[in-house]
C-alpha positions, 0 to 999 in steps of 0.5 A, a space after each residue: 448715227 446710232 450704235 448697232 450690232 447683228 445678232 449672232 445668227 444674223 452675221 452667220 447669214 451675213 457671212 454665208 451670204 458673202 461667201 456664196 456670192 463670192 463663189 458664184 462670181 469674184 467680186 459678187 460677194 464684197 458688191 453684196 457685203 458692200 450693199 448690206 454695209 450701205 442699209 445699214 447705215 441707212 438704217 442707223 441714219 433713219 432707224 424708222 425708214 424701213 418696212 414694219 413687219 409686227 410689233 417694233 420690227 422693221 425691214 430693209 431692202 438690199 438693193 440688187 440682191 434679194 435679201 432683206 435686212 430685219 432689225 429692231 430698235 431697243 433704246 438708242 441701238 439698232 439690233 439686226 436680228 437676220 439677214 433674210 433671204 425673201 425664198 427663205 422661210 418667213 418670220 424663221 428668225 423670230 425666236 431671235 427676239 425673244 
């Protein structure tokens, strides 16, 4: 599997996602954190298995939860630019690729 690494933004989300989660009902948050974990082994498997969303970027689905992992593969890595919400604002994280 290829190397990867969440852009700092995206791991704030990531985590605040956890914990919302966690809040709402014990154990939501780590079967959330458990999902993201899962998708992102899947996309480090199969780096062009997700949806394209422009130019060299790419979703994931998170199974069970409505969130979408969006991420890019640059050289040999796979950079996870956000942990997007689907009612969130669309594309609010594309200054992240810059």
């Amino acid at each position: 599997m290829i190397p990867y690494a969440f852009h700092p933004e995206a791991a704030a989300e990531f985590e605040e996602a956890s914990a919302f989660y966690e809040v709402r009902m014990v154990g939501l948050g780590k079967s959330f954190a458990a999902e993201v974990e899962r998708a992102v082994s899947h996309i480090r498997e199969f780096p062009d298995a997700g949806s394209p969303g422009g130019i060299s970027i790419r979703g994931a689905l998170i199974p069970r939860f409505p969130y979408s992992l969006v991420y890019r593969v640059v050289g040999d890595d796979v950079q996870i630019i956000a942990v997007s919400h689907h009612r969130r604002r669309p594309g609010y994280w594309r200054h992240r690729t810059e």
